[in-house]
DOGUTI-385472 format. One record per residue (C-alpha): residue number from 1; residue in three letters; z, x, y. Coordinates in steps of 0.05 Angstrom, whole numbers, plus 5000, padded with zeros to 4 digits. Layout:
N
PAPA kero gudren   c3   c1   c2
PAPA  NUM    ALA    Z    X    Y
...
***
This chain:
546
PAPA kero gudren   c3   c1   c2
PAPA    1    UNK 8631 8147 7553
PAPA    2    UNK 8698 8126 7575
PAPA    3    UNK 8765 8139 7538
PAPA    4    UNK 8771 8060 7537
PAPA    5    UNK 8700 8049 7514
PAPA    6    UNK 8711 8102 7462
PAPA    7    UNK 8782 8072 7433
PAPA    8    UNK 8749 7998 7439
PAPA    9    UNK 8681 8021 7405
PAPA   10    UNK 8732 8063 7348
PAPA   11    UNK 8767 8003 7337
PAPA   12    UNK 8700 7962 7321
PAPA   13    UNK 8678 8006 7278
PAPA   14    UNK 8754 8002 7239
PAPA   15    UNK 8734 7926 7235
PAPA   16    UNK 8667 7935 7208
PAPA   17    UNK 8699 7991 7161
PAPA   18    UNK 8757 7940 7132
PAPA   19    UNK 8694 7897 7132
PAPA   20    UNK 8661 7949 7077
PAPA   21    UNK 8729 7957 7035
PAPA   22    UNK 8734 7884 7023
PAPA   23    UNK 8664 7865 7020
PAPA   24    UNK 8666 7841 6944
PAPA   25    UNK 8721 7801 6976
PAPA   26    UNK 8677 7768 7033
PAPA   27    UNK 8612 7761 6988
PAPA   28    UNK 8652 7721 6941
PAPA   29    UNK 8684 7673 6992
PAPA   30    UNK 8611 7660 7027
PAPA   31    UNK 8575 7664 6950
PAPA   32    UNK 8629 7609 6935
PAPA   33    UNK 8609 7553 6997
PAPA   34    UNK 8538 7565 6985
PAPA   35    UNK 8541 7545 6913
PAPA   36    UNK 8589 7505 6929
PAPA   37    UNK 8544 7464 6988
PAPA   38    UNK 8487 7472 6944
PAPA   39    UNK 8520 7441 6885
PAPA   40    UNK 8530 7376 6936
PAPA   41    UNK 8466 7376 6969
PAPA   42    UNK 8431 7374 6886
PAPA   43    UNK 8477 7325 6863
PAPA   44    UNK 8467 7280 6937
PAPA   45    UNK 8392 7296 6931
PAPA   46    UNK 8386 7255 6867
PAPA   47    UNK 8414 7195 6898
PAPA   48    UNK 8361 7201 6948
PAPA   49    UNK 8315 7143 6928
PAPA   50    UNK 8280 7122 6980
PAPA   51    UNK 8267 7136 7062
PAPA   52    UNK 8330 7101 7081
PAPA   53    UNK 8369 7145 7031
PAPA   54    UNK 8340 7205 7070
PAPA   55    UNK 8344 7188 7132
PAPA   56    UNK 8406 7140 7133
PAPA   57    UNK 8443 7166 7072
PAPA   58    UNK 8436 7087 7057
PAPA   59    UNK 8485 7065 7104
PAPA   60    UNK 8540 7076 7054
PAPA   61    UNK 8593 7113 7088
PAPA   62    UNK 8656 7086 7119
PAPA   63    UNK 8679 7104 7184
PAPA   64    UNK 8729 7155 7172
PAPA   65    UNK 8672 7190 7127
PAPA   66    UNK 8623 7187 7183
PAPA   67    UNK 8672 7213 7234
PAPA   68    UNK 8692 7270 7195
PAPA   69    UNK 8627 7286 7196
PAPA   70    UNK 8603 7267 7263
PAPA   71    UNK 8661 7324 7271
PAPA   72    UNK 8634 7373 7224
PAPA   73    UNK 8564 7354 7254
PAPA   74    UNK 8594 7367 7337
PAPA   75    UNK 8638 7429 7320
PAPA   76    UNK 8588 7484 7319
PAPA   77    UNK 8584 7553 7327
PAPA   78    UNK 8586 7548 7405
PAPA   79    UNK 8651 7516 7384
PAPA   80    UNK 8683 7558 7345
PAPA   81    UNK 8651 7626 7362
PAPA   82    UNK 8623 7618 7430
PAPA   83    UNK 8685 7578 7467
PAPA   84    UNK 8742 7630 7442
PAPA   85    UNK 8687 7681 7464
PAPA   86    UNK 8675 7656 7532
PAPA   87    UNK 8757 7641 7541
PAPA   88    UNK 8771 7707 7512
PAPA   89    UNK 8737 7740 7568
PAPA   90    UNK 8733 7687 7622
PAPA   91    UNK 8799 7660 7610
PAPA   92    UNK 8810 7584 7648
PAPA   93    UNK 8725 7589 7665
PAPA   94    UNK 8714 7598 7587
PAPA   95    UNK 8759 7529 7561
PAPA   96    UNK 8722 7486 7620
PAPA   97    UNK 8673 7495 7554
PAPA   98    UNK 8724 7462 7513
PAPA   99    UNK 8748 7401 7565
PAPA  100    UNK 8667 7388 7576
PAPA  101    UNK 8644 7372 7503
PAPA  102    UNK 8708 7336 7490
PAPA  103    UNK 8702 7285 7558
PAPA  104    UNK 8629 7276 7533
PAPA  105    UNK 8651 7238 7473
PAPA  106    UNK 8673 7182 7518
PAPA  107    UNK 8604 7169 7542
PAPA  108    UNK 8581 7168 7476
PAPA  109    UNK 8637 7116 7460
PAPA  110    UNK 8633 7075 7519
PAPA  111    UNK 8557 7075 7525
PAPA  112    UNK 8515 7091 7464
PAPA  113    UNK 8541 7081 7394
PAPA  114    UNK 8557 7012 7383
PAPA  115    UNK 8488 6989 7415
PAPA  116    UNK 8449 7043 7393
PAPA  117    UNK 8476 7034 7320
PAPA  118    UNK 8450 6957 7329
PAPA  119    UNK 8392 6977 7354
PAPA  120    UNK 8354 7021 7318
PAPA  121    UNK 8337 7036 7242
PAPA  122    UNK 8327 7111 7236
PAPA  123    UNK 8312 7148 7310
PAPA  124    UNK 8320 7138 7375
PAPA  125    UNK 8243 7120 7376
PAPA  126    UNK 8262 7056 7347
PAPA  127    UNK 8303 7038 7405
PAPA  128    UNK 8252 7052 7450
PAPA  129    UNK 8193 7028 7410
PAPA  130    UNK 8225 6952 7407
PAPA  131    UNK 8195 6926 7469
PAPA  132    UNK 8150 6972 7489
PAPA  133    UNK 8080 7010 7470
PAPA  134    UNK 8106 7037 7401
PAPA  135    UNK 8053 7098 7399
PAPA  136    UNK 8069 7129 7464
PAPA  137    UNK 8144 7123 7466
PAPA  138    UNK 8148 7149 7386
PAPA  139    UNK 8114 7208 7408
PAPA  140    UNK 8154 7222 7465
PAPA  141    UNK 8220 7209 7434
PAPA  142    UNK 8199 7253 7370
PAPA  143    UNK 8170 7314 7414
PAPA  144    UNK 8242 7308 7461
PAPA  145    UNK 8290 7313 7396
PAPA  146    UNK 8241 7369 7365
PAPA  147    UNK 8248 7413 7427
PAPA  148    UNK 8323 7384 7442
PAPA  149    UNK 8342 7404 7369
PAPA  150    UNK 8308 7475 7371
PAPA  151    UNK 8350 7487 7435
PAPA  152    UNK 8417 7471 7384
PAPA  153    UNK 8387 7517 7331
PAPA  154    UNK 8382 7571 7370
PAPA  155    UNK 8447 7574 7381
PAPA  156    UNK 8470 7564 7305
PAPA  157    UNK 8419 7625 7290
PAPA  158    UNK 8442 7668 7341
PAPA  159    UNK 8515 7656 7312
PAPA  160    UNK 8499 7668 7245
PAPA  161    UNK 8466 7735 7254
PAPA  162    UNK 8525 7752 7299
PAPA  163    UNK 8573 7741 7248
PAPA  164    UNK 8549 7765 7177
PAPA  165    UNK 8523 7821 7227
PAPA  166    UNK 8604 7840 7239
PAPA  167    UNK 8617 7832 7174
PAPA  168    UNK 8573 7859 7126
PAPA  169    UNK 8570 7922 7179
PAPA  170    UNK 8494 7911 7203
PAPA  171    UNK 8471 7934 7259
PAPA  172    UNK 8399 7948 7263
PAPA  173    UNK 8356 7894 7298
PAPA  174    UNK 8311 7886 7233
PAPA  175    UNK 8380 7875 7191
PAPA  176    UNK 8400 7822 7234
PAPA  177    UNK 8334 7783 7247
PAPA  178    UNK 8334 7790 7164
PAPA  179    UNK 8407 7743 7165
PAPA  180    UNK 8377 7693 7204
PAPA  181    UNK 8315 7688 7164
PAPA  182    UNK 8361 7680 7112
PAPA  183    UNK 8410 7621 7145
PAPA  184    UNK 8335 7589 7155
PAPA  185    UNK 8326 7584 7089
PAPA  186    UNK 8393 7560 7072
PAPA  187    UNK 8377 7498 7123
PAPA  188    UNK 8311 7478 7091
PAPA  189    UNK 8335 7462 7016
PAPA  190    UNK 8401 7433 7045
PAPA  191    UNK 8346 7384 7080
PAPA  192    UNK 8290 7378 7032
PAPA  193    UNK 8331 7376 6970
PAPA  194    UNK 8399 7331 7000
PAPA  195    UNK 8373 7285 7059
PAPA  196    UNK 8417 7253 7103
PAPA  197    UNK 8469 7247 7040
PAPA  198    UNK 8472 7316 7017
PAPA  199    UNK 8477 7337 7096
PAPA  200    UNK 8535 7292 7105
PAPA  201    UNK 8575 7316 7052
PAPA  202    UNK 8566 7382 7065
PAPA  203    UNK 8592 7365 7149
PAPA  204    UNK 8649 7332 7121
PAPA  205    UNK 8667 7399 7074
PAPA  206    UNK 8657 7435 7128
PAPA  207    UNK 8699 7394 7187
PAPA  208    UNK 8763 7400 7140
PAPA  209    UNK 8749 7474 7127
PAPA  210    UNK 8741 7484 7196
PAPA  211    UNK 8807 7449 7231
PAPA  212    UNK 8851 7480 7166
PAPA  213    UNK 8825 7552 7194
PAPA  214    UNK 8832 7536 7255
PAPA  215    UNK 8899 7503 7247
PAPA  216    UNK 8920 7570 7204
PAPA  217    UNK 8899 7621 7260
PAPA  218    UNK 8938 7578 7319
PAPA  219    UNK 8993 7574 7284
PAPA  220    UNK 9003 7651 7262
PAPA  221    UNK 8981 7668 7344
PAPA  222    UNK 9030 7616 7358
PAPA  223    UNK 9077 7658 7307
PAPA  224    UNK 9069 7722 7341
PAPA  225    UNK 9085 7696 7411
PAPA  226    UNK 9154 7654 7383
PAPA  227    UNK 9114 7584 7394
PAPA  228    UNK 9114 7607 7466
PAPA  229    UNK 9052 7593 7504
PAPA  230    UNK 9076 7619 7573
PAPA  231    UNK 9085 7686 7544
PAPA  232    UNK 9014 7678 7504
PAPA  233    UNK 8985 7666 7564
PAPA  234    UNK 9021 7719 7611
PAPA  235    UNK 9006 7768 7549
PAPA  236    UNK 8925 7745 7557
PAPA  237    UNK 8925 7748 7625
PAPA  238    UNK 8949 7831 7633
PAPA  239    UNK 8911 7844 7574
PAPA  240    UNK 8854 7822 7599
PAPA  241    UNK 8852 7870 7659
PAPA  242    UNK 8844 7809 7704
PAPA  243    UNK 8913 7794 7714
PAPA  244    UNK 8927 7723 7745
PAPA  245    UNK 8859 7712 7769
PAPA  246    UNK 8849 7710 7684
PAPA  247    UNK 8887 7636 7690
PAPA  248    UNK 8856 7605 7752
PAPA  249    UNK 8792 7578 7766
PAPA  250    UNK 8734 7629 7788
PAPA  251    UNK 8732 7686 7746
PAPA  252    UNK 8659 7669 7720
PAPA  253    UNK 8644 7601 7761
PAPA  254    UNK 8662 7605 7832
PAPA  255    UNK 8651 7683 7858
PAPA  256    UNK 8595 7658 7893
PAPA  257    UNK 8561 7584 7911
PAPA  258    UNK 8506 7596 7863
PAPA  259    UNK 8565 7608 7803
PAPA  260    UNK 8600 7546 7833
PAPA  261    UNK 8541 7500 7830
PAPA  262    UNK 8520 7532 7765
PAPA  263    UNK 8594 7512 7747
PAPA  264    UNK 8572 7433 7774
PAPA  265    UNK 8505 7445 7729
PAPA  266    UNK 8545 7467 7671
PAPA  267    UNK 8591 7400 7681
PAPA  268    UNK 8549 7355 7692
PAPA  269    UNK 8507 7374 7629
PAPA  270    UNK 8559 7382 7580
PAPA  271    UNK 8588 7308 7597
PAPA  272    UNK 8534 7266 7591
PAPA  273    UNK 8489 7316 7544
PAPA  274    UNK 8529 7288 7479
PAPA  275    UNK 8494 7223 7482
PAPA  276    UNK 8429 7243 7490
PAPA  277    UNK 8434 7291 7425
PAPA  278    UNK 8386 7276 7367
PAPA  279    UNK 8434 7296 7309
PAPA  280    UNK 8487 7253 7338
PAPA  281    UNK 8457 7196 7344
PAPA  282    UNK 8426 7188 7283
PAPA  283    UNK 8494 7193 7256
PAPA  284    UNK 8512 7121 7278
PAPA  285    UNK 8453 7097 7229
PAPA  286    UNK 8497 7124 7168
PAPA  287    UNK 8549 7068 7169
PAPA  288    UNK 8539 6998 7155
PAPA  289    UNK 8563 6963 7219
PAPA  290    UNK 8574 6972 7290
PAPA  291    UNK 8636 6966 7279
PAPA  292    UNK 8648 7026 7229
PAPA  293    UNK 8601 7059 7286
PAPA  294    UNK 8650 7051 7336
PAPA  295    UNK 8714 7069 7294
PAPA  296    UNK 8680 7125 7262
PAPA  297    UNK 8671 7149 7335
PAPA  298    UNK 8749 7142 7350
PAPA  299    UNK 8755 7185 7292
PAPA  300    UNK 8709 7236 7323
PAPA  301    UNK 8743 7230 7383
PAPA  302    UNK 8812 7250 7349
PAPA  303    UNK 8789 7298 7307
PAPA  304    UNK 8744 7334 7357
PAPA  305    UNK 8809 7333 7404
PAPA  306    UNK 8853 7364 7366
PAPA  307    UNK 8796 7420 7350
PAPA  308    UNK 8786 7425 7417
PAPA  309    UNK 8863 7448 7440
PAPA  310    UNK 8868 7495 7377
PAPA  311    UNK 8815 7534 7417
PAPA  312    UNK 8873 7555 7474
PAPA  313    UNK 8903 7594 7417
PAPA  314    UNK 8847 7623 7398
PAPA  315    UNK 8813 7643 7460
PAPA  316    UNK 8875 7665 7498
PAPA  317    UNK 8898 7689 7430
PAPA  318    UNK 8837 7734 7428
PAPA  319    UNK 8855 7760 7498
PAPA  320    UNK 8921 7776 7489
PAPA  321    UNK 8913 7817 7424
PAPA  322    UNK 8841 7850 7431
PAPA  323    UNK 8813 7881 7491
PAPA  324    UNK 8759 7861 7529
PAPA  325    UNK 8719 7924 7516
PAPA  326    UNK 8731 7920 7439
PAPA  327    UNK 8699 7848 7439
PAPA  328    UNK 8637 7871 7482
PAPA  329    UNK 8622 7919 7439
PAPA  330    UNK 8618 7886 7380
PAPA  331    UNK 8575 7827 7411
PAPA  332    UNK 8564 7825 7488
PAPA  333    UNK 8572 7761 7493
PAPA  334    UNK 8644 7756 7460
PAPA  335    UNK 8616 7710 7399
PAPA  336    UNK 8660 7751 7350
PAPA  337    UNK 8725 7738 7375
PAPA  338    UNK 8747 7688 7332
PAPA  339    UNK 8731 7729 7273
PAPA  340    UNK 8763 7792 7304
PAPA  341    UNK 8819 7756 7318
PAPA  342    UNK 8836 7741 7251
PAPA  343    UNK 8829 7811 7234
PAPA  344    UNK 8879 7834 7288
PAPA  345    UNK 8934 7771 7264
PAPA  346    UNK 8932 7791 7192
PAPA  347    UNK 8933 7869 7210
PAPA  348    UNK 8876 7914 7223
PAPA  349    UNK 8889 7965 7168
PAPA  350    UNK 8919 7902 7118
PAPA  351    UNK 8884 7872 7055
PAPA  352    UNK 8912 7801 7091
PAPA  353    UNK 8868 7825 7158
PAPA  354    UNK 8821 7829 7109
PAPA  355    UNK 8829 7760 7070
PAPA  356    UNK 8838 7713 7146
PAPA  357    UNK 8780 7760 7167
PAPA  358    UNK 8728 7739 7112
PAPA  359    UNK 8765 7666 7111
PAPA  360    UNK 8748 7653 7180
PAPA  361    UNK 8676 7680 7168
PAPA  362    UNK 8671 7641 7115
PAPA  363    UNK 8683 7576 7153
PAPA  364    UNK 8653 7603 7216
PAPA  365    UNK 8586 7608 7165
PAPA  366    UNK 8600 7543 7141
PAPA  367    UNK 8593 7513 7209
PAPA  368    UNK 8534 7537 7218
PAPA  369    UNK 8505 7514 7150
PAPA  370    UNK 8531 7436 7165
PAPA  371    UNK 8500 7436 7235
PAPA  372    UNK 8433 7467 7229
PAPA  373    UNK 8428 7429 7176
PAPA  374    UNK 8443 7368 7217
PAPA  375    UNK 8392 7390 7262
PAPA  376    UNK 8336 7398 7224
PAPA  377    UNK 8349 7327 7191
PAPA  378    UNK 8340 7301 7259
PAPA  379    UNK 8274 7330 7287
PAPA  380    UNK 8246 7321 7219
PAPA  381    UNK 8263 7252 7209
PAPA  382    UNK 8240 7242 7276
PAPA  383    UNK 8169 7272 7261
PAPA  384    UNK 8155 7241 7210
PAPA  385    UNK 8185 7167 7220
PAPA  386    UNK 8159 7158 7293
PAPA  387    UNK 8098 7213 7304
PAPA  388    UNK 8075 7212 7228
PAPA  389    UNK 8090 7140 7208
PAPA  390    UNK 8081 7108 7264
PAPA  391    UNK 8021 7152 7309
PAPA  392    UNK 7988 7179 7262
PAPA  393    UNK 7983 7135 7201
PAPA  394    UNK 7998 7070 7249
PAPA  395    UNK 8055 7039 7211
PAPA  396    UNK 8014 7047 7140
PAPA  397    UNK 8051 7101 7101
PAPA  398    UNK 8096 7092 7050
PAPA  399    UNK 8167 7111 7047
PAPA  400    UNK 8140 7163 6996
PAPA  401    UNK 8092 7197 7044
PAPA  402    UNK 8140 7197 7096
PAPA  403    UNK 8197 7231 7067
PAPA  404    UNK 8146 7284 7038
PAPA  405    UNK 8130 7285 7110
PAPA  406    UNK 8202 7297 7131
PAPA  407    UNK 8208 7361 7079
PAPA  408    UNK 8147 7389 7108
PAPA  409    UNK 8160 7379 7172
PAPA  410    UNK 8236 7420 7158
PAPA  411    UNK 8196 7474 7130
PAPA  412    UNK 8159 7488 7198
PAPA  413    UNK 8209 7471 7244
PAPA  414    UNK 8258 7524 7206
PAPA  415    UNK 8204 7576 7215
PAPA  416    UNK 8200 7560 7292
PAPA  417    UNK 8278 7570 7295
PAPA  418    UNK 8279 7635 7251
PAPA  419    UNK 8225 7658 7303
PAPA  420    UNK 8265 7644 7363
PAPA  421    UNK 8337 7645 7328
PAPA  422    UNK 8322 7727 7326
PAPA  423    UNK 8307 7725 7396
PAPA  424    UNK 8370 7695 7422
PAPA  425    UNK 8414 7738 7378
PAPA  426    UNK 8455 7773 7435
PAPA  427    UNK 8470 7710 7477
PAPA  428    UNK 8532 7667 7483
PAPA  429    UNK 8525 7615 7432
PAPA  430    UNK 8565 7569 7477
PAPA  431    UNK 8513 7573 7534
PAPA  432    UNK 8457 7561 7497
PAPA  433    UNK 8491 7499 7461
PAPA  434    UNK 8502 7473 7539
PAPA  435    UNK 8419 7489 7553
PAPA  436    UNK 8409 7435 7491
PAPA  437    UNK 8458 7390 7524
PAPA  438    UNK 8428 7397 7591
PAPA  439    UNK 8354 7381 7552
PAPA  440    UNK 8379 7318 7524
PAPA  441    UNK 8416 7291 7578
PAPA  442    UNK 8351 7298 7624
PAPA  443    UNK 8307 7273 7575
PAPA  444    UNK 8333 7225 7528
PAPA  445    UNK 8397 7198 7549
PAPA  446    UNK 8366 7167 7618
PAPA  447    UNK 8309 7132 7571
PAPA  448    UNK 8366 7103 7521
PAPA  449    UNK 8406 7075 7581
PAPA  450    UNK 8350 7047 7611
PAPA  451    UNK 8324 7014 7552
PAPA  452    UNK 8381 6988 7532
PAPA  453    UNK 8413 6959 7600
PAPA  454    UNK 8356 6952 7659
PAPA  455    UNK 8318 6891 7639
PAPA  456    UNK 8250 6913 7682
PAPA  457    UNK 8242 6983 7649
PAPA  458    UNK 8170 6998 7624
PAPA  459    UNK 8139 7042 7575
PAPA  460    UNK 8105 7082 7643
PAPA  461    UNK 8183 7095 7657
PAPA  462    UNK 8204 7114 7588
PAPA  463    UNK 8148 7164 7591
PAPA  464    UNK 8168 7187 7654
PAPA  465    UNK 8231 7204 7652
PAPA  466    UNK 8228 7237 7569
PAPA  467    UNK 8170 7284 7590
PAPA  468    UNK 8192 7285 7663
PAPA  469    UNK 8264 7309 7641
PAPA  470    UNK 8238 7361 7584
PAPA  471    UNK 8188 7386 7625
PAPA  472    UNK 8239 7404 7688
PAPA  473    UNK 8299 7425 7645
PAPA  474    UNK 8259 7474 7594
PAPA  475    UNK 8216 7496 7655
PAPA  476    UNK 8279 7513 7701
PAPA  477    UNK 8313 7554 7631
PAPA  478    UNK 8246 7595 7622
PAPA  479    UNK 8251 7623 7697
PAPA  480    UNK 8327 7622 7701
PAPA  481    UNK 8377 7684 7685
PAPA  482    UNK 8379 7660 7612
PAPA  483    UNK 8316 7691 7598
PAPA  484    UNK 8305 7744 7643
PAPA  485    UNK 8333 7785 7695
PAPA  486    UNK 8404 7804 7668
PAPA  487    UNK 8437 7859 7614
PAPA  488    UNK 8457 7793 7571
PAPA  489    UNK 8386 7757 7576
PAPA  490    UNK 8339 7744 7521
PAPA  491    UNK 8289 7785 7553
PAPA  492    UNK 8334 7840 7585
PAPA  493    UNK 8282 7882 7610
PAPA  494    UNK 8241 7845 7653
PAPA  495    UNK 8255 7801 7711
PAPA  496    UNK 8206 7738 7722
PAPA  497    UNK 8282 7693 7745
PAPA  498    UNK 8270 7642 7809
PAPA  499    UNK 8313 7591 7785
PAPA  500    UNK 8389 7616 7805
PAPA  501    UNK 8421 7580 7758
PAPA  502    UNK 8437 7589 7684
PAPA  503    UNK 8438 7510 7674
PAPA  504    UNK 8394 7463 7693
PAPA  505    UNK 8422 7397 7693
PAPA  506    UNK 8448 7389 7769
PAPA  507    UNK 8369 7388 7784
PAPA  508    UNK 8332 7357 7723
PAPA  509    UNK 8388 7304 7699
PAPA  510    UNK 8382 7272 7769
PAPA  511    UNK 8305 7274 7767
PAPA  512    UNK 8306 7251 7694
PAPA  513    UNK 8342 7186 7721
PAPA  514    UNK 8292 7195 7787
PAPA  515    UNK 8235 7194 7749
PAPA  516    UNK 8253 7137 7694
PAPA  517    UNK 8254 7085 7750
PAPA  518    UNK 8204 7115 7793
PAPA  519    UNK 8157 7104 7731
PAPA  520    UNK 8181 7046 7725
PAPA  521    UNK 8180 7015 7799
PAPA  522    UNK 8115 7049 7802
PAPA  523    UNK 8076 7010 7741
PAPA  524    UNK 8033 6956 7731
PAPA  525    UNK 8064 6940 7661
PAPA  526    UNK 8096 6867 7665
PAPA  527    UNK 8159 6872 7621
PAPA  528    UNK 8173 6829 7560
PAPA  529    UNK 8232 6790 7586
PAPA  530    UNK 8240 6760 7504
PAPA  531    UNK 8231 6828 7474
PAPA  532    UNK 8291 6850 7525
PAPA  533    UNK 8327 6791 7513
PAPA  534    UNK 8323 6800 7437
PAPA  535    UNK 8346 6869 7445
PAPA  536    UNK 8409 6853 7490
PAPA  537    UNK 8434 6802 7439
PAPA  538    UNK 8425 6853 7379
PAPA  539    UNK 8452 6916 7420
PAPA  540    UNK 8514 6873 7444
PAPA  541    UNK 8528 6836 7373
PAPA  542    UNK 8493 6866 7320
PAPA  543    UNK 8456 6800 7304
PAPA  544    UNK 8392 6823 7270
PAPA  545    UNK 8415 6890 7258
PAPA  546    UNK 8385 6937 7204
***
């Protein structure tokens, strides 16, 4: 072992140990937010009447309320874990993370919420179920958010057993699989017990927590370096061992023309993924109007922003006053470096190291709370209002039966994430966030923009282009380096990689779109030009709106 290996893996280990002399500390801080959360997901799970209670939170909150937690709902642990990772040892490659999810909100804005919010009641099925076969398209758009929303869970797993991992000084495989069994748990009486209501809450707790950490930590890095990013920056860069290459384009996308159009994949995916994602988009059924739908996206937008440049300070931070080597070993793919971070600000050997240390964690853990909690309201609510409500039972259950439905169907789709959550422990969170955004943007968002703008589009074209997009974009993940084939894959050990790239979207967001109006072109179906016309006039005003 090298002398740098040895000092960085040393220094770890000092982490872990201030970790172990403060734990009372850090089990009080995270035993306070989960009593805390669980408190408001009891007290919002007695207000919970009725399906549009659970699903909608009844279309009570304002738009500030929904945008703060359309924030706390966006701002995962690819976010804050995985971005300052990937900057911290990518440098400018890392925060193209950071300028991708933010752009994406302007689709959403532009495109999505204000008609979608018209639109539909409860899912994105609804959309697609108003003028067209209801039992095919339900299916298809409540299979597409269950695998689109297990793709986002990984990642908020993965994160979680990262994390508590670093802190509570884990490190066997079992302990670690054992946290995110544990996080799982967490998720499924947040959902079953608070609905849409309790989750909401809890995502607006958590998006203030969040941007006052965040806000605390860029400000004492911005402390350390006099408020003087050039020399943050310049520090980052020869810290890094990378020197000025650290600050330019190409150090992880552009070495070769399979990392540049994996860097085009990665783009294109995180742009237009946003508005194709499950727990987003039921968000805009939690206000009233379109109009607190569109202003609670502005909201977003702002909040999200601001968020999103904090995360210079942190990454860069991170690269400046840790080394490379010392953030590897603690988690290959550099998800710790926020937390570490805060150590290093706050002193190493220091009781206040200690305190930001467990603070950070704290809020780090609370992100992933709010959003797999967000996620599992989605693909639940989406089983059992369009496949269970709507396939199976054929419009005849009750709101009763369906939201016992809904619980169950949390219960196995957190078992399913535990299961794979433990799998994808040692990869960047912030990749695997993109491979969900790459999955909806092939699948779903070409189906919503279709339905709601292209007057001829058929059922044989909605069907297309959802299983057409899922099938191509999960396909090209299984056989790309994600899985196998590399030291930082899930499967490290074996090699079964044809697929260069570690996103799919340059190939299957194009054939999504392909294959939608292929379907479409290609089908005997004669369109309902009233249906269409009754869905332009509520998408565009709201007229008729739930």
């Amino acid at each position: 072992m090298s002398t740098t290996t040895t000092l960085a893996a040393g220094a770890v280990d000092l982490a872990a140990n201030e970790a172990s002399q403060h734990r009372p500390l850090i089990i009080t801080l995270f035993g306070l937010f989960v009593v805390a959360t669980l408190f408001i997901t009891v007290w919002a799970g007695r207000q919970t009447k009725n399906a549009s209670d659970f699903y909608a939170g009844g279309r009570q909150f304002t738009g500030f309320q929904n945008g703060l937690a359309v924030s706390g709902d966006y701002m995962s642990a690819a976010s804050f874990l995985g971005i300052a990772g990937a900057i911290a040892l990518f440098g400018y490659d890392g925060f193209l993370y950071s300028i991708g999810f933010l752009v994406a909100w302007l689709v959403a804005l532009l495109l999505v919420a204000e008609p979608l919010r018209n639109s539909g009641r409860y899912t994105m099925g609804d959309v697609l179920a108003y003028r067209m076969r209801q039992r095919p398209v339900r299916t298809a758009a409540g299979t597409s958010t269950i695998v689109v929303s297990i793709f986002y869970l990984l990642a908020q797993m993965a994160g979680a057993g990262v994390l508590v991992s670093l802190l509570l000084g884990i490190t066997s495989d079992s302990g670690k699989i054992l946290i995110v069994a544990l996080v799982g748990i967490l998720m499924i009486v947040y959902v079953t017990i608070g609905g849409m209501k309790g989750t909401t809450w809890v995502q607006m707790v958590k998006a203030v927590l969040l941007i006052f950490g965040t806000l605390l930590i860029t400000f004492l890095v911005l402390l350390k370096f006099n408020f003087n990013i050039s020399d943050l920056l310049g520090t980052a860069a020869e810290n890094s061992g990378h020197g000025a290459a650290f600050l330019e384009p190409g150090l992880k996308y552009g070495l070769t023309p399979t990392s540049k159009l994996d860097f085009l994949s990665l783009g294109i995916a995180l742009v237009l993924g946003t508005a194709g994602l499950p727990h987003i988009l039921i968000r805009f059924y939690t206000v009233p109007t379109a109009k607190a739908a569109r202003k609670s996206v502005n909201w977003a937008i702002g909040i999200i922003g601001a968020f999103y440049l904090m995360t210079i300070a942190l990454g860069f931070g991170a690269a400046a006053l840790i080394s490379p080597e010392e953030i590897t070993s603690s988690n290959k793919a550099g998800n710790t470096a926020a937390p570490l971070l805060a150590l290093h600000i706050g002193g190493v050997d220091s009781t206040w190291g200690a305190i930001l240390l467990a603070t950070i964690s704290a809020v780090a853990f609370a992100t992933i709370l709010a959003v797999v909690a967000g996620l599992t309201l989605a693909s639940s609510s989406s089983f059992a209002h369009d496949i269970y409500a709507n396939v199976i039972r054929k419009g005849q259950a009750t709101d009763k039966e369906e939201v016992r439905a809904a619980r169950w169907a949390t219960v196995a789709i957190g078992i399913v994430s535990i299961a794979l959550g433990a799998l994808a422990r040692d990869l960047n969170v912030a990749g695997l966030v993109a491979l969900a955004f790459a999955v909806a943007a092939s699948a779903n968002l070409p189906t919503i923009l279709y339905s709601l703008f292209w007057k001829r589009f058929t059922t044989q074209g909605a069907l297309w282009s959802i299983y057409g997009g899922l099938a191509s974009s999960v396909l090209l993940v299984l056989f790309s380096p994600v899985v196998s084939g590399k030291e930082t894959s899930m499967f490290p050990g074996v090699d079964f990689a044809w697929f260069p790239l570690e996103n799919p979207g340059l190939i299957s967001i194009p054939l999504g779109f392909l294959l939608g109006w292929l379907g479409t072109v290609l089908s005997k179906e004669t369109p309902d030009k009233e249906k269409y016309a009754e869905l332009e006039v509520r998408s565009l005003t709201g007229t008729g709106a739930h």
